[in-house]
N, C-alpha and C positions, 0 to 999 in steps of 0.2 A: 474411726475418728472423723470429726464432722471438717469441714474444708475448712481454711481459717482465711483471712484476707486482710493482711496489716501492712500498714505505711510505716511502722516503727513497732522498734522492738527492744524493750526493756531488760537487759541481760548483767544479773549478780552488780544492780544498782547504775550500770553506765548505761548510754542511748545509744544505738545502734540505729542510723539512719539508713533505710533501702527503700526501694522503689515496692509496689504493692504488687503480690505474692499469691497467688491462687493453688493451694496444694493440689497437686493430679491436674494441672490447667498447663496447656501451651505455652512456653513465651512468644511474645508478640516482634514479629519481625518489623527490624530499621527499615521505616521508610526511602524508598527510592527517591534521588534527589534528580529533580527534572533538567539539569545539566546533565546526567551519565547516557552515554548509548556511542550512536554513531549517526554523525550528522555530515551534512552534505557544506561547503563552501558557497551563499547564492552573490559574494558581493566583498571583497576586502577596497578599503581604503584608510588611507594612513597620509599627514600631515609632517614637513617638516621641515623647521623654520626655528629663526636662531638668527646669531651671528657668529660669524666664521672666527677663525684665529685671528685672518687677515682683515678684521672687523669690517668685512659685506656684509650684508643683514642678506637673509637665505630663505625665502619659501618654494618648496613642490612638494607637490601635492598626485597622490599615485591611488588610483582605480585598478582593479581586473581580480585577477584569479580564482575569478569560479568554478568549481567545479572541483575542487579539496574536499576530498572527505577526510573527516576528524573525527576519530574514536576516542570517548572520556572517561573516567573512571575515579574513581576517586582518589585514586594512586598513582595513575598512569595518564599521558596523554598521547596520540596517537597520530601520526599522520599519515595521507597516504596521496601524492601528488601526480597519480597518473592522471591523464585526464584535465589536468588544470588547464586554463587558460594564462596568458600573459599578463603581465602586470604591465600598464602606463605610467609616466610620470611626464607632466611639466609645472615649468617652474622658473625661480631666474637663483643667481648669487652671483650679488651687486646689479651690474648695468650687462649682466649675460645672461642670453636665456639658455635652461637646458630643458630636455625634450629625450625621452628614448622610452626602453623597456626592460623588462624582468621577467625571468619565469625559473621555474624550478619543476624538475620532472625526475626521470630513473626509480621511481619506489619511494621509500617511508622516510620516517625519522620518529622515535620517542624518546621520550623523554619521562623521567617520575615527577610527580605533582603532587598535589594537595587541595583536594576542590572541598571546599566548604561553602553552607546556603544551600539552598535551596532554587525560590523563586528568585532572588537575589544572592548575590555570592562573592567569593574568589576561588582564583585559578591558578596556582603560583606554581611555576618549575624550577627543575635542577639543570643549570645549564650543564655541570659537568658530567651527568648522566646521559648526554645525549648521544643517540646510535642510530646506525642505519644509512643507508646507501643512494638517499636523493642527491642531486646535485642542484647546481646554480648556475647561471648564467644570463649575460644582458648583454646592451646595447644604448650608449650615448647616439642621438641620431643629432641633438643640437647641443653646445656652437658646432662642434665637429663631428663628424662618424667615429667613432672609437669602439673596440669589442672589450667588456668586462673579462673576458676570460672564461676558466672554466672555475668553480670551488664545490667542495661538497662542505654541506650545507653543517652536518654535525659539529666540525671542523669549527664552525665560524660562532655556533650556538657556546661553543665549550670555550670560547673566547669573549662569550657573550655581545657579538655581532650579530643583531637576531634578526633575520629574512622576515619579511615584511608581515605573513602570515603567523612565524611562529611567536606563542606569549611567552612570555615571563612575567610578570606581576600584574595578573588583569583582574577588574570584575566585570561581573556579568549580568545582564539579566533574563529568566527563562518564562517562558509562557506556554505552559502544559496545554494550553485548550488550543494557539494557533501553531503550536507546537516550532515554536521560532526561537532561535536565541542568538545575543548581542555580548559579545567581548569587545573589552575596553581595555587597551595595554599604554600606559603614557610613559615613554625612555626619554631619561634625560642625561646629556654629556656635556662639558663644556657650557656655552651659553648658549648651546640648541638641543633642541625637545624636539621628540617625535609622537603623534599620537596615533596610534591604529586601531580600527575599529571591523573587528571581524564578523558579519553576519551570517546566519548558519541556522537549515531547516532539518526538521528533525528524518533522518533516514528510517531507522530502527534502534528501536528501547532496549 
């Protein structure tokens, strides 16, 4: 029988729509979408700004934690916080300045997702999926010295308190040639919004 190669297929009078069929041929594998791998943290910063209950109008503004690597998948997102650096923030709310830091360390946190796109995309998670044994902690250094405490990190995801790094509803954009990529996560509560923007180099595909 000679190979046949049809886009449609006419069966006892109805149309039977399929993709085009090569008898004795390979199917062709889903391309790789250039968000999946594992990538390195070179740069978080996130904004946030509003007005309070107490109607202060509120900006700080938080730099650091390089050094997050982030495993992606199509299903899954990954993280893994040894090695991070701290996070800064300053800022004011009302006529106070505040001033201190953040960081997160002890191992991972994942979480399941949904990554769609490609060169552009999204990246959405379940917060109530989230597992794994990083923690949290900080430091108010302005108006006053104050210690955050201690919290693990899953804990706060599943309550949808999302640590500066982890997304919830972002997109992205990827660039396979400088192999660089850019998430965009914007949370909004009350009459303040936060936006964070995660930068991240490609480790291994």
């Amino acid at each position: 029988m000679k190979n046949v190669n049809l886009a449609k297929i006419v069966i006892a009078g109805g149309l039977v729509a399929g993709s085009v069929v090569g008898v004795g041929g390979a199917a062709q594998a889903a391309p790789v979408q250039c968000a999946t791998g594992l990538w390195k943290v070179t740069g978080v910063t996130a904004v946030i700004q509003g007005t309070t209950d107490a109607g202060k109008k509120t900006k700080v503004t938080y730099r650091g934690m390089a050094g997050i690597k982030v495993k992606i998948t199509p299903t899954k997102l990954a993280y893994d916080f040894r090695g991070s650096k701290k996070e800064y923030f300053t800022g004011y709310e009302g006529k106070v300045k505040k001033a201190g830091w953040e960081q997160l360390f002890g191992g991972g946190l994942t979480l399941k997702a949904k990554l769609t796109g490609n060169a552009k995309g999204k990246l959405h998670t379940a917060p109530k999926s989230a597992k794994g044994t990083a923690k949290g902690t900080g430091l108010n250094t302005k108006p006053v010295k104050a210690s955050w405490g201690y919290w693990k990190v899953s804990d706060h995801i599943k309550k949808k308190q999302f640590d500066t790094p982890v997304m919830y509803r972002a997109v992205y954009l990827c660039d396979a040639k400088t192999k660089k990529l850019h998430l965009r996560d914007i949370r909004k509560w009350g009459r303040m919004s936060e936006t964070v923007h995660l930068y991240l180099k490609l480790v291994k595909k």
